[in-house]
C-alpha positions as CSV (number, residue, x, y, z in Angstrom):
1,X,-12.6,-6.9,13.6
2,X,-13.1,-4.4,11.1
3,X,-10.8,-1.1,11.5
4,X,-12.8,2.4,11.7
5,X,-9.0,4.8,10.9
6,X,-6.9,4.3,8.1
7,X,-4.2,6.5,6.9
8,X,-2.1,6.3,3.6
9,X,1.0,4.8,3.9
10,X,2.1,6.7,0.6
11,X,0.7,8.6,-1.7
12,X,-2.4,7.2,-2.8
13,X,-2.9,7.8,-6.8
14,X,-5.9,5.9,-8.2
15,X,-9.3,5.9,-9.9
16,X,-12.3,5.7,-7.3
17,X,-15.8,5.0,-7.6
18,X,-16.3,8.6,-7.3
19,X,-13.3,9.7,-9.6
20,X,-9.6,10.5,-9.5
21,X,-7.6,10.0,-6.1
22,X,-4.4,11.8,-5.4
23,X,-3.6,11.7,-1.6
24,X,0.0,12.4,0.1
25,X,1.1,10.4,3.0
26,X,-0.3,10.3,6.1
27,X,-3.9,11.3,4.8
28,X,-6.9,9.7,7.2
29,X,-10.0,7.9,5.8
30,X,-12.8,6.2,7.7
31,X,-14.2,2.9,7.1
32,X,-17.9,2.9,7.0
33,X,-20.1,0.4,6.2
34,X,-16.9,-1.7,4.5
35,X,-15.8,1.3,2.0
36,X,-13.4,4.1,3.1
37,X,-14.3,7.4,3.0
38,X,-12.1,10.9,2.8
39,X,-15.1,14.0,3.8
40,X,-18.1,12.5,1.7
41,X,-16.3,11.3,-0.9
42,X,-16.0,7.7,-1.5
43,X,-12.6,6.0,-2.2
44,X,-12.7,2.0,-2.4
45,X,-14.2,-0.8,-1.1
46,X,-12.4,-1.8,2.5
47,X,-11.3,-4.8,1.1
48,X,-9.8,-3.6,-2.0
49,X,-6.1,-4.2,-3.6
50,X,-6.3,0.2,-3.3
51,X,-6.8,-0.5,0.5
52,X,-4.2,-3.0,0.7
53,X,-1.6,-0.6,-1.3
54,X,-1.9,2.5,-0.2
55,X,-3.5,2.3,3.3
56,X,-2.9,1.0,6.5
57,X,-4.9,1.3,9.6
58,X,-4.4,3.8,12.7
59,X,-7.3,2.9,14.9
60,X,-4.3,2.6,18.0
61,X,-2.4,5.7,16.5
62,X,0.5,3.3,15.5
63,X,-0.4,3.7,11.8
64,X,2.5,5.9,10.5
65,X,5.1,2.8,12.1
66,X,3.2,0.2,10.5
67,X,3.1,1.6,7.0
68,X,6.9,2.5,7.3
69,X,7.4,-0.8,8.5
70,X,5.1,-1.8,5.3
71,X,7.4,0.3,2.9
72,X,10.7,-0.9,4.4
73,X,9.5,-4.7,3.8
74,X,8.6,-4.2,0.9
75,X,11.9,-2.8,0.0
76,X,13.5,-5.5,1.1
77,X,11.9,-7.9,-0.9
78,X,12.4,-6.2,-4.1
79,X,15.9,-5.8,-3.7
80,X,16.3,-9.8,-3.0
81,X,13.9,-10.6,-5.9
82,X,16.4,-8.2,-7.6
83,X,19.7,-9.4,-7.1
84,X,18.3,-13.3,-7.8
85,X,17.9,-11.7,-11.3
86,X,21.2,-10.4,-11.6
87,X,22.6,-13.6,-10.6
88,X,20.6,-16.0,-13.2
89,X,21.3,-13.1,-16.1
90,X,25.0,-13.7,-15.1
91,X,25.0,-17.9,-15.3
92,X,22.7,-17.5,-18.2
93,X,25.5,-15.0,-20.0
94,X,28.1,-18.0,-19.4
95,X,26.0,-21.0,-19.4
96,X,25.9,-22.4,-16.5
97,X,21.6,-22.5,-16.4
């Protein structure tokens, strides 16, 4: 199924195939013909790494829950990718790795 609404999920800052991109939350695009569009200007390709970081789609009006719940995951994961880290810098300070 290919989604017609999408809405940023955070501010969206990137270079487009039709220049510079600098939308704040919550900001709708439409997928036509598999590239998202904001008025007549072109963004990225529907399946692009853009789409898949700063977008999320609202075609059933839940789209502001899922990219909070988007945000919040990925939260999550950086703080448990950060405290790993912490803990090999710590056996690696007294040599226990």
């Amino acid at each position: 199924m290919e989604h017609r609404r999408y809405i940023t999920r955070r501010r969206a800052r990137f270079q487009s195939m039709s220049g510079p991109v600098n939308l704040p939350w919550g900001t709708e695009a439409e997928n036509r013909d598999g590239f998202l569009w904001r008025g007549d200007k072109q963004l990225c390709a529907a399946s692009a790494q853009n789409t898949k970081e700063f977008f999320v789609q609202d075609d059933d009006g839940q789209g502001q829950e899922r990219g909070q719940l988007i945000n919040a995951n990925g939260r999550a994961v950086h703080a448990i990718a950060n405290i790993g880290r912490v803990y090999d810098d710590r056996l690696k300070k007294h040599d226990f790795l």
